[in-house]
N, C-alpha and C positions, 0 to 999 in steps of 0.2 A: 353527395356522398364523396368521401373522399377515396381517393387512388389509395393503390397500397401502396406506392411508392412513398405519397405524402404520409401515410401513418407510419410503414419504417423510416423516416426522416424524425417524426416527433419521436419514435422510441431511440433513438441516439442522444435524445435532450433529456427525456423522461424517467427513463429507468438507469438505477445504480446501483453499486455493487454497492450498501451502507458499510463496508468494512473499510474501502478508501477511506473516507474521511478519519474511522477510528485508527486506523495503521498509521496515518499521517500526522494525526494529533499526537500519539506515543512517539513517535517517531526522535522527538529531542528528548522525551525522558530515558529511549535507551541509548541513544550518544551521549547522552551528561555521565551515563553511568561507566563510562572509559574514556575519562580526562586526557589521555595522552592520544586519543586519535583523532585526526583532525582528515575526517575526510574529503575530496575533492565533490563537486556538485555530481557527476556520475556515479560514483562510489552510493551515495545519498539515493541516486534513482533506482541503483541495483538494487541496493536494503531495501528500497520499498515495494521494488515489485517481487523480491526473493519471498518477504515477508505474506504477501499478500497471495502467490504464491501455494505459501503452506498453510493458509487459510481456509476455510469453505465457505463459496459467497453466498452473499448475503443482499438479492436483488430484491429492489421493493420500487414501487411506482408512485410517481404523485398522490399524493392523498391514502398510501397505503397506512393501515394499522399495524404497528410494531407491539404484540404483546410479550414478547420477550425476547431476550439476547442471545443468539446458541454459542456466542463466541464470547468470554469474560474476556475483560482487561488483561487478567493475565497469562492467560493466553495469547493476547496478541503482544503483550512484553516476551514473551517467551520463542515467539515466533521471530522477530525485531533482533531480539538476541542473536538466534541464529545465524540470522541473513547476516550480521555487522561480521559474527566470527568469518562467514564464507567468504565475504568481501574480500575483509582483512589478511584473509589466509592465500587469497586467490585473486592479486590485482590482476587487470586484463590492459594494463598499461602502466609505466612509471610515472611517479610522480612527478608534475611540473611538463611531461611532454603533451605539444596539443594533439587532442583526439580528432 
């Protein structure tokens, strides 16, 4: 039998929030949609955890059955949105200096 240590070790590998991946895959179609901003790799990791964020997760385990989506796409475009405007409005450092 295994420890519970060894079984919370497997649920760190196991279980995911399914909304990471979709946040992240959206992730270039809502930066394409404001050609003039070019954000730094932090900027990028803000949006994506602002985004995820104002999301409800959405955990599921190896082998789980997904019968349906509570979150649409555009929803998570909408969310995406968001997080770029806060970024944008609210650096937390200048541009070009290192973090």
């Amino acid at each position: 039998m295994e420890s519970y240590e060894e079984v919370i070790n497997n649920l760190l590998g196991s279980v995911k929030n399914k909304n990471e991946a979709r946040v992240a895959r959206k992730l270039i179609s809502a930066l394409e949609e404001i050609p003039e901003y070019d954000p730094d790799p932090l900027d990028i990791q803000d949006i994506y955890a602002l985004a995820l964020n104002c999301l409800p997760p959405r955990y599921k385990q190896k082998g789980t059955i997904v019968l349906s989506e509570s979150v649409n796409d555009e929803e998570i475009m909408a969310a995406l949105r968001v997080a770029i405007q806060k970024v944008r409005s609210n650096p937390k450092y200048a541009k070009g200096e290192n973090v």
